[in-house]
N, C-alpha and C positions, 0 to 999 in steps of 0.2 A: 452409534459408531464406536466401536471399539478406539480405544487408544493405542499408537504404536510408538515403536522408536521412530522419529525421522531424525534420529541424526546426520543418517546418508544421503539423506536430502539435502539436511542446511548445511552440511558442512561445506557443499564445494559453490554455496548460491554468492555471484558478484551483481546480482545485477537485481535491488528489489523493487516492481512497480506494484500500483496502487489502483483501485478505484476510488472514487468519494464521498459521494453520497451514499452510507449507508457502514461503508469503512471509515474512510477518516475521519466522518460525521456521525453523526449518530442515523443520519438519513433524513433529520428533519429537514423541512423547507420553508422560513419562516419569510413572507413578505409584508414590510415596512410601508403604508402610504406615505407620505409626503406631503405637506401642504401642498405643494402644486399640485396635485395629484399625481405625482410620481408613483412608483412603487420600485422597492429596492428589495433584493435579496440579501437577506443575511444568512451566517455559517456560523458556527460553533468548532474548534478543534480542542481537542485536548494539547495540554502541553504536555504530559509526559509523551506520548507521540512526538512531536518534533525536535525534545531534548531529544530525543534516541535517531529521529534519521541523522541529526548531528552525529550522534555516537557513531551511528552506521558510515556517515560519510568519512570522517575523520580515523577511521578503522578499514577504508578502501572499499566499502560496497557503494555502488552507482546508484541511486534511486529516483524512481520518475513517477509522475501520474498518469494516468490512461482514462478518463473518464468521457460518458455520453452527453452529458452536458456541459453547459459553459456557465462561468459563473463569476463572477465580476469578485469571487472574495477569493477563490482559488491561487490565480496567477500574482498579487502579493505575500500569499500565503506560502506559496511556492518557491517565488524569488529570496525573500527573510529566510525560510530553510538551508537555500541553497543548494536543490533537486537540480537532477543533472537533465530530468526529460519532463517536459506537460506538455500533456493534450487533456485537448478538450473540447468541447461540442461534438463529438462523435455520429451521436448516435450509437446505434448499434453497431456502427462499423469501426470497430476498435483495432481490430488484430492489424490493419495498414497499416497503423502507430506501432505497433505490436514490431512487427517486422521490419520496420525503420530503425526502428531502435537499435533492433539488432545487428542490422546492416554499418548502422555507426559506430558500435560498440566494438562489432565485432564478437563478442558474446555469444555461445550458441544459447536453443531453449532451456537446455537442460541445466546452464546457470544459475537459473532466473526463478526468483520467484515474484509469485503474483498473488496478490490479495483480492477475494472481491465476496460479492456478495448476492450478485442476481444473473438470471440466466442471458445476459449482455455479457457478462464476463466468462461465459464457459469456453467459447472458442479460443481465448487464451491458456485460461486454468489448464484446458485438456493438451495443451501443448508445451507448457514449463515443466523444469524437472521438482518444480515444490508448490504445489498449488496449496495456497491455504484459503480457508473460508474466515469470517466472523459467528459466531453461534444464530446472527440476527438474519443469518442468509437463507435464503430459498433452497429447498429440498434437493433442485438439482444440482447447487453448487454444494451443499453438503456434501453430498452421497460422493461428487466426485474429487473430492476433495482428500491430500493426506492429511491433513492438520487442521484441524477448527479451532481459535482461541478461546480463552475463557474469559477473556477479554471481549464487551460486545462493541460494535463499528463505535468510533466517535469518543470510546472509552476507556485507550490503553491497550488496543489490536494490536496495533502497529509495534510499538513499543515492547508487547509481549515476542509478538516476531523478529522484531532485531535483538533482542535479549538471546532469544532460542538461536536465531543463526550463529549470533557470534559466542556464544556458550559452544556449539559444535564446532565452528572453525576453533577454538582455544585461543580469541580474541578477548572474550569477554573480562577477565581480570587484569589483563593489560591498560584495556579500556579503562576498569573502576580505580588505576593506580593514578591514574590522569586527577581523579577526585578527589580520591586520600593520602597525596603528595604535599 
């Protein structure tokens, strides 16, 4: 994939969602036994990822998760960020969230950008005006994708995306004054 400008993309995006597994994680899935015999799921996120949805929220972008699964580590991991939307246990049926959102927000798609990484998330990607991928994605979300990080899911995606939006809106050194004040 050639690289392009998307500035004309990120510059006018209020609204960034996410998928999870694969994005804000690396896509592993690691299950815990339990002496009981429980079995627990755990997750891994990056922190520079949620230092930055802070950044994102705190500079007025809305951001939410969208995901197929449910996962017992997500929604405190969501809450602590302070994300404005989750879903989760989907399935394949994402874009209902998708459209809620919007209906809440108010928001058109062409605001919005969306991250993901497998062909669950194209029905959105093909419908926002900034659909990015992670490099770690499936062929079809590449190909339709304008932006792929070089950043892979779970290792500073995200973080690269909010950097790129608000570097186009001409947020971003606003933002880094917040830190070298």
């Amino acid at each position: 994939m050639l690289e392009q400008d998307v500035t004309p993309l990120a510059w006018k995006i209020e609204l960034l969602l996410m998928d999870v597994d694969g994005v804000l994680t690396d896509g592993t899935l690691l299950y815990l036994p339990l002496a009981d015999g429980r079995v627990v799921e755990t997750k891994t996120f990056h922190a520079t990822d949620g230092a930055a949805i802070g950044i994102a929220r705190r500079a007025g972008i809305k951001t939410g998760i969208i995901s197929g699964r449910a996962s017992p580590a997500v929604a405190p991991r969501a809450e602590e960020l302070k994300m404005d939307f989750l879903y989760q246990g989907l399935g394949r049926a994402k874009l209902p969230a998708f459209e809620e959102i919007l209906g809440k927000t108010g928001i058109v798609a062409g605001r919005v950008c969306y991250v993901g990484d497998d062909i669950q998330d194209l029905p959105i990607l093909t419908r926002v005006g900034f659909p990015v991928a992670v490099p770690n994605a499936c062929s079809e979300v590449l190909t339709r994708a304008a932006y792929v990080t070089r950043a892979h899911g779970g290792r500073g995606a995200i973080r690269e995306v909010i950097e790129l939006i608000l570097r186009a809106q001409g947020k971003w050194e606003a933002t880094m004054s917040e830190f070298l004040s």
